[in-house]
C-alpha positions in Angstrom: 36.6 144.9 282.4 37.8 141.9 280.4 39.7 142.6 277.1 40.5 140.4 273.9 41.8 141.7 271.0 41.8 145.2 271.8 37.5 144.5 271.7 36.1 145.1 275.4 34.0 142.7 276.5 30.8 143.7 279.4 31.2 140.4 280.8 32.3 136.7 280.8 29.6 135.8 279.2 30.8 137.5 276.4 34.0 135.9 276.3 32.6 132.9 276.2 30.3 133.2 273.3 32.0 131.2 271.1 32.0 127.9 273.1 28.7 127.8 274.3 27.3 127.3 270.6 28.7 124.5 270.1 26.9 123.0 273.0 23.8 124.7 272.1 23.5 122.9 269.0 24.8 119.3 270.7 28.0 119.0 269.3 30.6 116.7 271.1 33.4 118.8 272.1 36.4 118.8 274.4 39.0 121.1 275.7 42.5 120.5 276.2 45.1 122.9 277.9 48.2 123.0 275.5 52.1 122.6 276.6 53.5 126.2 277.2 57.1 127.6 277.6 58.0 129.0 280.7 56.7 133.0 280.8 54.0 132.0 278.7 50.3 132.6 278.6 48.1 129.5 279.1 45.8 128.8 276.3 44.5 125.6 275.2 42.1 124.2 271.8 38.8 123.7 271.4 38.1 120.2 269.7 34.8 119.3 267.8 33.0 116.9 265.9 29.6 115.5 264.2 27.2 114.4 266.9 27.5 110.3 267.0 31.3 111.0 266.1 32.6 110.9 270.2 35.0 108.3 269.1 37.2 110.4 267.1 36.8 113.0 269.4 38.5 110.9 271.9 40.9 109.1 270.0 42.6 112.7 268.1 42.3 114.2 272.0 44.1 110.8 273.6 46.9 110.9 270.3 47.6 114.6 271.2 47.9 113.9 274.9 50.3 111.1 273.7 52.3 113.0 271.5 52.8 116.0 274.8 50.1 118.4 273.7 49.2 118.3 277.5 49.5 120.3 280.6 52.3 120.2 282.5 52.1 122.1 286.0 54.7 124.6 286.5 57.5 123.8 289.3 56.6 124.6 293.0 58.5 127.6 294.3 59.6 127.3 297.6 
């Protein structure tokens, strides 16, 4: 059974509630992975805007990529 926050969650729908709204009501959005130290856990950001705004969604996600708010795979073990 999936757990955030100490709240258990039946299933991945749940987990995903929040997202899915802002699909629901057409709002342009994007997800970017962020940079993570080593031993880390992964998370990422949620960006959204106005519908008709896709330009500025774009452009902040492309300046955040620039600036290394990106994913960066971790080495290969051999």
């Amino acid at each position: 059974m999936l757990e955030v926050g100490g709240q258990k969650l039946t299933s991945i729908i749940d987990y995903l509630a929040c997202t899915f709204l802002i699909s629901l009501v057409e709002f342009p959005a994007l997800s970017l992975p962020a940079p993570r130290a080593p031993g880390a856990l992964p998370f990422g950001v949620q960006l959204i805007v106005p519908p008709g705004r896709e330009e500025v969604l774009f452009a902040l996600a492309q300046s955040l990529e620039e600036a290394g708010f990106c994913y960066a795979a971790p080495p290969l073990i051999h």
